[in-house]
C-alpha positions as CSV (number, residue, x, y, z in Angstrom):
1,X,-99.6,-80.0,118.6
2,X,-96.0,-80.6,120.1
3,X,-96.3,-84.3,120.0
4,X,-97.9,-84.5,116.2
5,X,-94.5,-81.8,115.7
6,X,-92.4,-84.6,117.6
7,X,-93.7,-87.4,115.3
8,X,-93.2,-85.7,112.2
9,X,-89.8,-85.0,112.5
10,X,-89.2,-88.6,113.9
11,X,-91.0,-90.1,111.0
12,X,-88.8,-87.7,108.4
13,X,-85.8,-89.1,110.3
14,X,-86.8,-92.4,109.8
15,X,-87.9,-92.2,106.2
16,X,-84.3,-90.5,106.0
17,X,-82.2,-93.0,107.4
18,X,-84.3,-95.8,104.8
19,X,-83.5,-93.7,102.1
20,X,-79.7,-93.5,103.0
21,X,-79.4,-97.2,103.3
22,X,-80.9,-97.9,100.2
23,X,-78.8,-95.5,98.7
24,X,-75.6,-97.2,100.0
25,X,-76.5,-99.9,98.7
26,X,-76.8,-98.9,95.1
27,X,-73.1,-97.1,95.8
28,X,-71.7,-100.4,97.2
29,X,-73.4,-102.1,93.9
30,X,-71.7,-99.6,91.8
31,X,-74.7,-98.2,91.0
32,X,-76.3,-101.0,89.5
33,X,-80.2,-101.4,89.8
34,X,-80.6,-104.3,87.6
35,X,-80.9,-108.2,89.0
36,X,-77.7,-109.2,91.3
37,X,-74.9,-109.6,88.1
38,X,-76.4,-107.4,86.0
39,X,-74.5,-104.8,84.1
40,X,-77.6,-103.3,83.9
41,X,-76.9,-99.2,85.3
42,X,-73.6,-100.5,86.6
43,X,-71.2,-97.9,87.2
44,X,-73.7,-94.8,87.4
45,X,-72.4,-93.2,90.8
46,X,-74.2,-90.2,90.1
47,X,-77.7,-90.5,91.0
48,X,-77.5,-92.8,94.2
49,X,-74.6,-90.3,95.7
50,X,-77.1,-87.2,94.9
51,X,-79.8,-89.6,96.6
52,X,-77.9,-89.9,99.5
53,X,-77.3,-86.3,100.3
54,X,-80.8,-85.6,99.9
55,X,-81.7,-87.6,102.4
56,X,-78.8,-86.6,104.4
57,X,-80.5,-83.0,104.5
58,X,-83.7,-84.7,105.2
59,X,-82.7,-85.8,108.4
60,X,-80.9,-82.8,108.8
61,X,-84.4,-81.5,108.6
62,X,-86.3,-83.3,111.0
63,X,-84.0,-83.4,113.4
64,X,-84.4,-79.8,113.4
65,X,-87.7,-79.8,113.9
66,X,-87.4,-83.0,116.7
67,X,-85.2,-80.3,118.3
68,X,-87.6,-77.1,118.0
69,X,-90.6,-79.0,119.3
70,X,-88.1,-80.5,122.6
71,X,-87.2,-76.3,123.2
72,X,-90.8,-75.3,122.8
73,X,-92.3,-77.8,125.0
74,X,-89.1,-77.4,127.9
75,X,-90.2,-73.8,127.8
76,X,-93.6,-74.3,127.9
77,X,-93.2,-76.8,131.0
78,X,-90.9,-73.6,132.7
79,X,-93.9,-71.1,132.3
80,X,-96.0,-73.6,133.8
81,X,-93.5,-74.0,136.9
């Protein structure tokens, strides 16, 4: 149960850090979606900043949960000691 607790939160901060990236990478575009040139949702800020601080607490998230599973299995290996 630990490790499937331990994989979850490492795929969350995975999925996180993706997220973030392709986030910053609409920012650096200026928020432009469209093809490379494109004024196309240029200069729309808004949602790709929003984006990445959602995925910012995502990864908040998990590593909480990466954390919680590393205390519960230290303490279960100190009963077992």
């Amino acid at each position: 149960m630990i490790n499937n607790a331990l994989g979850i939160g490492i795929q969350g901060i995975q999925d996180g850090m993706v997220g973030m990236e392709n986030a910053a990478r609409k920012i650096a575009r200026g928020g432009a979606d469209g093809p490379k040139g494109s004024a196309e949702g240029a200069g729309n800020l808004a949602e790709p900043i929003i984006e990445m601080n959602l995925y910012e607490r995502s990864v908040e998230a998990s590593a909480q949960v990466v954390k919680t599973a590393d205390e519960t299995l230290g303490t279960l290996l100190d009963l077992r000691a």
